[in-house]
N, C-alpha and C positions, 0 to 999 in steps of 0.2 A: 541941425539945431539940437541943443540940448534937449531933455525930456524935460526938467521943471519951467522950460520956454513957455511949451505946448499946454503941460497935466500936471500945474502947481495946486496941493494941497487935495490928492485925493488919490484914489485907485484906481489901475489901468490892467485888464487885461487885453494881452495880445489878440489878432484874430487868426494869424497866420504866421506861418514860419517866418516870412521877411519880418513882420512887424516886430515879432519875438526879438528877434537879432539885430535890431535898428532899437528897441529899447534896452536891450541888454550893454549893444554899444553905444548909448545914448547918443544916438544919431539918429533921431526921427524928424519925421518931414508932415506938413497938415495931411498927406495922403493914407499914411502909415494907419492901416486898421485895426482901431483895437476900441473896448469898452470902456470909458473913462465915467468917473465919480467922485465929481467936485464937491470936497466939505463946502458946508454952504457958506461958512466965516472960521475966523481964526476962534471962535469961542467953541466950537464944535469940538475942533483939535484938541486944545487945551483940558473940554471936557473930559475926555477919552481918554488923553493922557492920564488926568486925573484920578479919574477911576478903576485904572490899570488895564486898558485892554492893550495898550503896545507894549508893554512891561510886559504882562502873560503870553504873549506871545513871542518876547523874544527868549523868556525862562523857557520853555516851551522847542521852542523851534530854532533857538540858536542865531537867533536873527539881532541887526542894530536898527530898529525902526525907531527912528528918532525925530525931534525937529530940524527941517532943512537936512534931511540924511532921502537918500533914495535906497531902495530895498528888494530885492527881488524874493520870492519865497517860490520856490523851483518844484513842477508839477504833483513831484513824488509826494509833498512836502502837505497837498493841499488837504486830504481828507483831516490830519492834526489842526490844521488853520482853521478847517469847518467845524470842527468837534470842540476849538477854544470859543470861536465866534458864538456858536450856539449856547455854550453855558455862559459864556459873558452877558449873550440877552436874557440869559433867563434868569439872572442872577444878581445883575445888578441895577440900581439904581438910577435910571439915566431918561432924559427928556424926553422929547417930541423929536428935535432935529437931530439929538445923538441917537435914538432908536433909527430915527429912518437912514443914516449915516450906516450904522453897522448892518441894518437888515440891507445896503446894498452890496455894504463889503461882501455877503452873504451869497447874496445874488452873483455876484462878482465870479466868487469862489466857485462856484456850482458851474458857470459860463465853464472855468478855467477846466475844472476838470474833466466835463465835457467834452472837448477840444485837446485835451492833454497839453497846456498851456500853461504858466507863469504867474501868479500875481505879482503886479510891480506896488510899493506903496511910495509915492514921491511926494513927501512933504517936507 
């Protein structure tokens, strides 16, 4: 099964090697262990968009985190991912559901690194 099947509109980290390699090849299955974080709606997206948190991070990190794009930002990759995250919350302008939205991405991040793991972003 594809990944945007399973994890449309939000952040996945892997739990394990298989998982890793089954998102990478987007060939996940409901079994496939990993931490997902559903934007609550597409207004969330849109926000974020707006305000340039996936712009600064693809300036940044070399990445296409776009809409309808799927993305991987690869372990090495993660404390720069952490250190954009953290000034985008402290920096910008942004609600209730986009705060709780980045402060999971956040969480996300920290899992990842932990695990020497992957963020995927499949929206």
């Amino acid at each position: 099964m594809q990944n945007s099947e399973l994890y449309r509109r939000g952040f996945v980290v892997p739990l394990s090697e298989f998982a890793e390699k089954a998102l990478s090849n987007n060939a996940v299955e409901e079994s496939t262990t990993v931490q997902f974080y559903e934007l609550s709606n597409d207004k969330v997206f849109e926000g974020l968009w707006e305000k340039g948190l996936f712009e600064s991070i693809n300036r940044h990190l070399g990445t296409v985190i776009d809409d309808y794009e799927e993305e991987k930002v690869e372990a090495q990759s993660l404390p720069s991912l952490r250190k954009i995250i953290k000034e985008f919350l402290g920096s910008a302008k942004i609600d209730f559901l986009e705060r709780e939205a980045v402060s999971e991405l956040l969480r996300l991040c920290d899992i990842a690194i932990e695990n020497n793991r992957s963020v995927f972003f499949i929206l």
